[in-house]
C-alpha positions as semicolon CSV with decimal commas, in nm:
position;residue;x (nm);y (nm);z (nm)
1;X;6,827;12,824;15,082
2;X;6,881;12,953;14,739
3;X;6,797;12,770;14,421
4;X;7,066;12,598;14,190
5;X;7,079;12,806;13,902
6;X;7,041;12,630;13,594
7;X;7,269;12,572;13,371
8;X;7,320;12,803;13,048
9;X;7,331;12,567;12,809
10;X;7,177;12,240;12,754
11;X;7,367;11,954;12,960
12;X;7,554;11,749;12,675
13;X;7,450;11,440;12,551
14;X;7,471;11,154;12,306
15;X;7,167;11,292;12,123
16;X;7,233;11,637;12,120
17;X;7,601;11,576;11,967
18;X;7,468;11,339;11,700
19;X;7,229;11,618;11,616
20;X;7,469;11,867;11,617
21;X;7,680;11,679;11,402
22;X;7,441;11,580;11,164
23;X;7,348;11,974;11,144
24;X;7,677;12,059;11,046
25;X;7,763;11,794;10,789
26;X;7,433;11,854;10,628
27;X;7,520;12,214;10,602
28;X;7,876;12,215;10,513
29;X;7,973;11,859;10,422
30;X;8,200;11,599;10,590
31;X;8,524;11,814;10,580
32;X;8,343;12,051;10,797
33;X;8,318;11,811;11,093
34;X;8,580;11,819;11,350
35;X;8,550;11,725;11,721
36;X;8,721;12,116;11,753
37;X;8,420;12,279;11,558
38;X;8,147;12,026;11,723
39;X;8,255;12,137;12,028
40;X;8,261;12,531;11,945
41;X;7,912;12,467;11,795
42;X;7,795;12,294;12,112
43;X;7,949;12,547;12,336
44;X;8,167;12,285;12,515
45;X;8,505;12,188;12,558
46;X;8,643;11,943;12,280
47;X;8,722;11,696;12,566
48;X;8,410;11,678;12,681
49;X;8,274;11,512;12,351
50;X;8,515;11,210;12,446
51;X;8,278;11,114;12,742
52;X;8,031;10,982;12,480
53;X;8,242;10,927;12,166
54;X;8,589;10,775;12,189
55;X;8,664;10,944;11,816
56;X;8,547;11,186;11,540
57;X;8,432;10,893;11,310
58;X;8,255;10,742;11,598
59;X;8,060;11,015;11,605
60;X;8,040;11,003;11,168
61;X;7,886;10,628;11,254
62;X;7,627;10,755;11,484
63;X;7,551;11,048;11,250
64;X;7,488;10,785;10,995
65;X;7,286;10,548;11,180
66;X;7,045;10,831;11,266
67;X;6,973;10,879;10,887
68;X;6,944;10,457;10,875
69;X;6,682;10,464;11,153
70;X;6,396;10,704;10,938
71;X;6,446;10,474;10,654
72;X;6,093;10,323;10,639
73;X;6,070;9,871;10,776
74;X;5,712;9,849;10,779
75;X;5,687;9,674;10,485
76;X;5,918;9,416;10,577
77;X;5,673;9,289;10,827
78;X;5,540;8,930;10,891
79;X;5,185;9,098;10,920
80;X;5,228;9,337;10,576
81;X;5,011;9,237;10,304
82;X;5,224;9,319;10,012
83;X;5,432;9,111;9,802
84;X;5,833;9,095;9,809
85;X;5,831;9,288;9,497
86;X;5,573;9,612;9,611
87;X;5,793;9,551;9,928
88;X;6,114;9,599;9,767
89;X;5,986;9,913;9,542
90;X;5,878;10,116;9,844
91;X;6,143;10,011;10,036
92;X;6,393;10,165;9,791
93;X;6,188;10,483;9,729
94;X;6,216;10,600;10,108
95;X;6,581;10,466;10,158
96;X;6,665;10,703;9,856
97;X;6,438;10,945;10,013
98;X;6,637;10,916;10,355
99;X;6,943;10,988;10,159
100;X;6,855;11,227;9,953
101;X;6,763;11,420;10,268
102;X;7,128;11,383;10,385
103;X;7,342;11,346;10,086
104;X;7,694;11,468;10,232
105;X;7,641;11,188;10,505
106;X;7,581;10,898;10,172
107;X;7,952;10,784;10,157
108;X;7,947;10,702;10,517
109;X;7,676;10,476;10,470
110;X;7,761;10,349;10,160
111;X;8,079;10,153;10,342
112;X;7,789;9,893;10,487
113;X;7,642;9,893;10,808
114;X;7,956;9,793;11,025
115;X;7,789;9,756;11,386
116;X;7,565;10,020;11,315
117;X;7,187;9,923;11,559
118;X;6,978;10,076;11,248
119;X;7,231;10,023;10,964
120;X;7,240;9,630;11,129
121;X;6,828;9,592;11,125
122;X;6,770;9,790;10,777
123;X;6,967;9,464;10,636
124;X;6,817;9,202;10,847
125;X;6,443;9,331;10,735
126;X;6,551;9,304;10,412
127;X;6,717;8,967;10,427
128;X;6,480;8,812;10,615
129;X;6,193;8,891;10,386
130;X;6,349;8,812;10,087
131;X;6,417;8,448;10,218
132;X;6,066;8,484;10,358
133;X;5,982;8,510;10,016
134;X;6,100;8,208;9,859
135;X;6,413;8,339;9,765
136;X;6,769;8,085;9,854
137;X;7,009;8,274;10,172
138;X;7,239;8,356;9,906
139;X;7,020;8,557;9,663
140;X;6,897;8,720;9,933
141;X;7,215;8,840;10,035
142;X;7,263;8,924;9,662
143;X;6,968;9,140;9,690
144;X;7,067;9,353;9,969
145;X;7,394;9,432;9,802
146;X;7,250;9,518;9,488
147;X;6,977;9,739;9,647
148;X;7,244;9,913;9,835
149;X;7,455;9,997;9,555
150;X;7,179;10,124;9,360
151;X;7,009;10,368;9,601
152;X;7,361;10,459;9,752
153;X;7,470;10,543;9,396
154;X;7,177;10,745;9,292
155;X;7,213;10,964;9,614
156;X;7,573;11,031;9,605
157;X;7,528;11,244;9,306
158;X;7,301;11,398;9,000
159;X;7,373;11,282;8,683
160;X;7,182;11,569;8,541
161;X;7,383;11,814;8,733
162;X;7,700;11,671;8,596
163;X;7,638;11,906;8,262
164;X;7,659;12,301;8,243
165;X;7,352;12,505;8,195
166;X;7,569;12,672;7,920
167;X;7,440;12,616;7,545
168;X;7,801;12,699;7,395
169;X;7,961;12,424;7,638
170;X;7,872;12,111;7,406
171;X;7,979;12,177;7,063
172;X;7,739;12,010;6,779
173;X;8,061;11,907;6,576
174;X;8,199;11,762;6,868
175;X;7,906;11,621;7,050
176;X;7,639;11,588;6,814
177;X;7,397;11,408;7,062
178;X;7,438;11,624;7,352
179;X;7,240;11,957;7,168
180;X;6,994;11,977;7,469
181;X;7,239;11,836;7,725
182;X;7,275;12,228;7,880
183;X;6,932;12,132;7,974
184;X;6,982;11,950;8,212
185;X;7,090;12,123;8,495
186;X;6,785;12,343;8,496
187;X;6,527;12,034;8,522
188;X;6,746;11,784;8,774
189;X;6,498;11,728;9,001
190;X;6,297;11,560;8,721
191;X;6,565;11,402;8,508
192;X;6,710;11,223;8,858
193;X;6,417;11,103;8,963
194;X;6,312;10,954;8,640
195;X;6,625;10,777;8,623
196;X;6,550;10,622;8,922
197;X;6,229;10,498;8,904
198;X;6,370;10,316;8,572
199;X;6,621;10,184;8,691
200;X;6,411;10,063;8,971
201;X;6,134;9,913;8,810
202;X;6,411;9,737;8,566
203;X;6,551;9,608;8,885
204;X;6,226;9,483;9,028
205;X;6,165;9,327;8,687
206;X;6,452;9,137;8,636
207;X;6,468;9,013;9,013
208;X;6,109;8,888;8,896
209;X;6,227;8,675;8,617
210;X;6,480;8,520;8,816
211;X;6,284;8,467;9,085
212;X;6,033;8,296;8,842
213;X;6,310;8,060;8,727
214;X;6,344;7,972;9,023
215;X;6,033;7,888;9,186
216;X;6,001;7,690;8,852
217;X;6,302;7,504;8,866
218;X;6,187;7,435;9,268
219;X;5,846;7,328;9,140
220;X;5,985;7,075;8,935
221;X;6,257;6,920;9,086
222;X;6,032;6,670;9,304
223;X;5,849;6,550;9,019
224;X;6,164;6,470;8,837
225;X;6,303;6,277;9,115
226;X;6,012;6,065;9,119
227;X;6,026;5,976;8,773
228;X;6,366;5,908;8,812
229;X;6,270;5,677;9,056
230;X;5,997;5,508;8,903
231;X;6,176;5,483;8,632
């Protein structure tokens, strides 16, 4: 009896289109990505895709969820020792990371996690811990939308790539602040990451003081009520 030859390609998959497609937007962007040149990169039929993805941004959604899932939990944990603050910081240092490795993919997550698995437990962790914390359900929330606009924003573009390397470009009489602005370009890396960690530790800072306030005002109220009472 003869063997069944194997098959020349690799049989098709959920996986293998999601990496695939993640390939190919990294590479090219998201106006590279149709179901036409996912199939003729995966050697398939374009049909073929539509026995594991009803449509082209179903396939966007998974694409996106894979990036959610490396985004770092563990210090969301019941067992971690560090505070909501240290958990916060690192946190937002590998979500940015996550992105940063993936930037064409950002403004797909940046619409919110929809009924994305990953997407959907990257903001319960955070939730949860934050009301873990001390902090009221609504502040919480508060806190996961702010985080997410922050690291969203600093991935889906560099500020210090926003200014031509050319000295000429930025005229003194016009722009008298902006002599070393052609600068920038050449040291992005640097400049964008130094943004962010300021803006994060300013973030982190001013969550602390109104966390403060209110673990003060919570402190307090009891006592007041009693002397109300007494009174």
């Amino acid at each position: 009896m003869c063997a069944m030859a194997r098959p020349r390609k690799p049989l098709l998959s959920r996986d293998r289109i999601v990496e695939t497609a993640g390939a190919l937007v990294d590479a090219e962007g998201l106006a590279a990505l149709s179901t036409r040149r996912l199939a003729a990169e995966l050697g398939v039929s374009g049909p073929s895709l539509y026995n594991h993805f009803r449509t082209k941004d179903e396939i966007l959604d998974a694409v996106a969820d894979a990036v959610s899932a490396k985004i770092d939990l563990s210090m969301f944990a019941e067992d971690d020792v560090r505070d909501w603050r240290t958990a916060l910081h690192d946190w937002a240092v590998s979500y940015r990371a996550a992105l940063a490795d993936h930037p064409h993919i950002v403004p797909v997550l940046a619409q919110g996690p929809g009924r994305r698995p990953a997407g959907l437990r990257v903001a319960d962790a955070v939730f949860g811990a934050m009301v873990r914390a001390g902090w009221p359900p609504a502040q919480a929330t508060s806190i996961g939308a702010l985080m997410r606009y922050f690291v969203t924003g600093s991935a889906l573009g560099s500020f210090a790539r926003g200014f031509v390397d050319d000295e000429t470009a930025y005229d003194p009489a016009d722009y008298p602040h902006l002599g070393q602005a052609h600068l920038l370009a050449e040291h992005r890396q640097k400049v964008d990451q130094r943004a962010f960690d300021t803006g994060l530790r300013a973030l982190i800072d001013g969550l602390g003081a109104q966390y403060d306030a209110v673990a003060a005002r919570t402190t307090t109220a009891p006592s007041d009520v009693s002397a109300a009472t007494e009174g």
